[in-house]
N, C-alpha and C positions, 0 to 999 in steps of 0.2 A: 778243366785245369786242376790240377795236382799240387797241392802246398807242401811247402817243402818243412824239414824240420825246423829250420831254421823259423820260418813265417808262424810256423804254431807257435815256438818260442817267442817272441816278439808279439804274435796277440798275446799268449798269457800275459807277461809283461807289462802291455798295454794297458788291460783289463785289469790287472793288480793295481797298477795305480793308480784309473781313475775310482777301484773299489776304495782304496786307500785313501783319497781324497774327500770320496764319501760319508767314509766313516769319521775324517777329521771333518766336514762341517758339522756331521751329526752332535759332535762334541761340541764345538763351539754353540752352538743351537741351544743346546741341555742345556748348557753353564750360561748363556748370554739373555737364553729367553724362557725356555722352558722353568728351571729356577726360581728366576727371579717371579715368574708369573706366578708359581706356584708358593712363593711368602705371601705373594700381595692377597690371594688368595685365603692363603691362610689367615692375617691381617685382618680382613676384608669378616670371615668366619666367628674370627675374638672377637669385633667391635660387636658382630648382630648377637655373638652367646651375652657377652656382656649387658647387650640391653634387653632381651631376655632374664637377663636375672632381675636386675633393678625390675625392672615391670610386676618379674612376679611376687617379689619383695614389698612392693606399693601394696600390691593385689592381696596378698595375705597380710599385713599390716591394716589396710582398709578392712578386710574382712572379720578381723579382729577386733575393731576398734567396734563396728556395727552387730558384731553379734555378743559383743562381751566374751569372746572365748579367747582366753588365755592360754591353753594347752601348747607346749613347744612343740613346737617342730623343726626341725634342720634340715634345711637344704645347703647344698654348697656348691656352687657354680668358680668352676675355677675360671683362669682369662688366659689364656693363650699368650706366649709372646712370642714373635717373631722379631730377629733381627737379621736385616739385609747385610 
C-alpha cells in the first residue's frame, strides 16, 4: 500500500500535535511539580546548613570556654531563603 501525500500530511500533523501536547505537559510539570519540589528542597537544605552552624558555634564556644583560648575566629554561615 502506497500513502498518498495527503496521508503523510495528516500524520505530520498528527504527530505535531500530540508533540505539542507533550511538550505543554512537560511545562505544566516544571511549573506545578518540578519547582515547587525544588524550593522545598531547597528549604529542606537552609534549615539542615542552619543547624550546622548553631552546632558548630556551640562547638567552638565550648571549645573555648575549656581550653581558655580566646583567639577569634570567623566563620559565617549564611541561611538560604526560599520563597514559594
Amino acid at each position: 500500500m502506497r500513502i498518498t501525500a495527503n496521508q503523510k500530511q495528516e500524520i505530520a500533523n498528527a504527530t505535531l500535535v500530540k508533540l505539542d501536547a507533550l511538550a505543554n505537559r512537560r511545562q505544566v510539570w516544571q511549573r506545578d511539580f518540578f519547582d515547587k519540589s525544588n524550593k522545598g528542597l531547597y528549604a529542606l537544605l537552609s534549615e539542615c546548613l542552619g543547624m550546622y552552624c548553631v552546632f558548630q558555634a556551640s562547638v567552638t564556644t565550648h571549645f573555648r570556654q575549656m581550653t581558655g583560648h580566646f583567639r577569634v575566629s570567623v566563620t559565617t554561615c549564611f541561611r538560604i531563603s526560599v520563597t514559594a
